[in-house]
C-alpha positions as CSV (number, residue, x, y, z in Angstrom):
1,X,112.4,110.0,154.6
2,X,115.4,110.2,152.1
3,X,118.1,112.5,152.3
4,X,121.0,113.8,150.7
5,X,123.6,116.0,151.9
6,X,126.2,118.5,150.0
7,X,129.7,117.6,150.9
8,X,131.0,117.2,147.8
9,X,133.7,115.0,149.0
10,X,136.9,114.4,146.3
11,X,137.3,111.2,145.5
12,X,138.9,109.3,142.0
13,X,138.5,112.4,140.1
14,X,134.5,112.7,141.1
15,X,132.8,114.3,143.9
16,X,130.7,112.6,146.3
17,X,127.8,113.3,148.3
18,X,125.8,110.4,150.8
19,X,122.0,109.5,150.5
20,X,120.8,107.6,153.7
21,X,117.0,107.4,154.5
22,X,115.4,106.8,157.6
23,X,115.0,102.6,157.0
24,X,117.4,100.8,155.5
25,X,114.4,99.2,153.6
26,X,113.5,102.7,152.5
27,X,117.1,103.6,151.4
28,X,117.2,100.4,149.3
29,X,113.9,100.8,147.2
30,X,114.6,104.3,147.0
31,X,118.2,103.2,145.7
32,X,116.5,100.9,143.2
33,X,114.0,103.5,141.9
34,X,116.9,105.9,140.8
35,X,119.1,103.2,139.2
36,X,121.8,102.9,142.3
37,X,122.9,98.8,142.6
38,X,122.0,97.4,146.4
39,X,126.2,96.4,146.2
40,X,127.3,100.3,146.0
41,X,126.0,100.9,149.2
42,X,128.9,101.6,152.2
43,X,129.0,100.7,155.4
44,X,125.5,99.0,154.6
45,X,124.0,102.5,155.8
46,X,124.5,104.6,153.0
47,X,125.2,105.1,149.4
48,X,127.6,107.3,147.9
49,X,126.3,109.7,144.9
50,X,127.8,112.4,142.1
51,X,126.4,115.2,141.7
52,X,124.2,114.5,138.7
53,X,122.6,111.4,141.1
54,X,122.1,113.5,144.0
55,X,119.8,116.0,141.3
56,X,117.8,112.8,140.2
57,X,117.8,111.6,144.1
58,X,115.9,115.1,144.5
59,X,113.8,115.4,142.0
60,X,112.1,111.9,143.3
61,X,111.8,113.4,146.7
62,X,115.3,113.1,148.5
63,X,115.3,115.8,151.9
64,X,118.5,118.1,150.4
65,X,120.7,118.7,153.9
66,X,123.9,120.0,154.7
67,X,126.9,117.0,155.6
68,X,126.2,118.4,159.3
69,X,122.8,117.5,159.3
70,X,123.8,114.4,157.6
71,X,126.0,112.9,160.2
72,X,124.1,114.4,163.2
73,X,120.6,111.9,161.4
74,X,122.8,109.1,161.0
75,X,123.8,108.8,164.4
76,X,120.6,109.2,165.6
77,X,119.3,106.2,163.0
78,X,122.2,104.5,164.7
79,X,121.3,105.1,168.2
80,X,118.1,104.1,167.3
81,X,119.0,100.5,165.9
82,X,121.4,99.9,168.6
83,X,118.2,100.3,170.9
84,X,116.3,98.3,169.1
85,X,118.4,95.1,169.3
């Protein structure tokens, strides 16, 4: 699953929301599909998205959540690949 929260976070002028997904495979090729570069991805977990990207990130299937949910899943995917190695 893809997902995109609503922070809205000021930054240069623009606002910023974060897309993450569940793999960081997933996140990539979803990425890709919706015209994001692998390279503007932060903290190799996440990409950062305007407003206008985080409609089209939607549209293709993107879970919308809140910036609470958003940190509370990326933990977890954390957790979860700290486990795993």
């Amino acid at each position: 699953m893809v997902y995109v929260d609503n922070a809205y976070i000021p930054h240069n002028g623009k606002k910023w929301c974060h897309l993450i997904a569940d793999s960081l495979d997933e996140l990539h090729e979803f990425a890709q599909k919706i015209g994001l570069k692998r390279e503007w991805c932060h903290n190799e977990d996440h990409y950062d998205v305007v407003p206008s990207m985080r409609r089209i990130a939607v549209l293709n299937g993107a879970r919308e959540v809140t910036m609470v949910e958003i940190v509370a899943i990326r933990r977890k995917l954390r957790r979860e690949s700290k486990s795993e190695q």
